[in-house]
C-alpha positions as CSV (number, residue, x, y, z in Angstrom):
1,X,77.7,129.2,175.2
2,X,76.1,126.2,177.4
3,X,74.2,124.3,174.5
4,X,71.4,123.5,177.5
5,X,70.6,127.4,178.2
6,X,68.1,129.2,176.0
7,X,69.2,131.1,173.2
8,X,68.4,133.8,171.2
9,X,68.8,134.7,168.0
10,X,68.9,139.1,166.6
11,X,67.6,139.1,162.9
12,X,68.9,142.1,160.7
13,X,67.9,143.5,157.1
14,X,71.7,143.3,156.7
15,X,74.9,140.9,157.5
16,X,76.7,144.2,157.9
17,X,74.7,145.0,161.3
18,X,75.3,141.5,162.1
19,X,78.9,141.8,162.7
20,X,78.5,145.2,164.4
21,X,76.3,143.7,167.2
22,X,79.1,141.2,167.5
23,X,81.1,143.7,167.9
24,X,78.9,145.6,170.1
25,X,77.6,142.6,172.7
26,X,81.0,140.9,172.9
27,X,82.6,144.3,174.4
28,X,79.5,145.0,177.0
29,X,81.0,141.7,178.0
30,X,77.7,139.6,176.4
31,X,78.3,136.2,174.7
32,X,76.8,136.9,170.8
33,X,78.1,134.8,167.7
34,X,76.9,135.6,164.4
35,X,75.3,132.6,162.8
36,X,73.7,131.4,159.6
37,X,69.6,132.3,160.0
38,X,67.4,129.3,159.8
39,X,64.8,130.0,156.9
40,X,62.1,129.6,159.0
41,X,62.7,133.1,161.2
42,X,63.5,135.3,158.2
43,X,64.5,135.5,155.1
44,X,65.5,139.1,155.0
45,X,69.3,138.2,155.7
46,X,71.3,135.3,156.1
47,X,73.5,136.2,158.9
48,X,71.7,136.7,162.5
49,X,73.4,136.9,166.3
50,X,73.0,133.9,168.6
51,X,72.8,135.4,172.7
52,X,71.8,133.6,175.8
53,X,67.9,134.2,175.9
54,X,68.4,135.7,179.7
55,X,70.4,138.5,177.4
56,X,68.2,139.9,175.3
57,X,66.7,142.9,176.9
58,X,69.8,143.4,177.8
59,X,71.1,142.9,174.3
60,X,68.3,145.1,172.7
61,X,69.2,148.0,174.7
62,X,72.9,147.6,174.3
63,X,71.8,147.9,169.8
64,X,69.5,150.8,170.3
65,X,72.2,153.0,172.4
66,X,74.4,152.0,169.3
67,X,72.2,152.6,166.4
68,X,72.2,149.4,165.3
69,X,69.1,148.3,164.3
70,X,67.6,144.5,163.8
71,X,64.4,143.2,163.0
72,X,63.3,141.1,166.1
73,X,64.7,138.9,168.9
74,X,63.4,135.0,168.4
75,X,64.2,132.2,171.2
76,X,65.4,129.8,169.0
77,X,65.4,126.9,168.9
């Protein structure tokens, strides 16, 4: 991921959704890493996916056709 592009960050209620929108956005051909959650975007769980900003409606719909759900989408940083 280009550190001068905008990224995103998917926060989930649980690190075990975390890995499986890895999973999920990495095979649609998406860049995602899962990544510590800074403190001041939630608290709910530690563990939230870092995407290219330009991805994230892409990403959103890519979670909902899986089932996987998350809490929000946050440009970061």
């Amino acid at each position: 991921m280009n550190t001068g592009e905008q990224q995103g960050v998917v926060v989930y209620e649980t690190s075990t959704a975390a890995y499986a929108s890895e999973q999920v956005l990495q095979r649609a051909g998406l860049e995602a890493k899962v990544i510590p959650v800074p403190r001041s975007l939630s608290t709910d769980c530690c563990l939230g996916l870092r995407i290219r900003w330009d991805d994230r409606e892409q990403a959103q719909e890519l979670l909902r056709a899986a089932g996987i759900a998350f809490v929000a989408v946050y440009e970061w940083p």
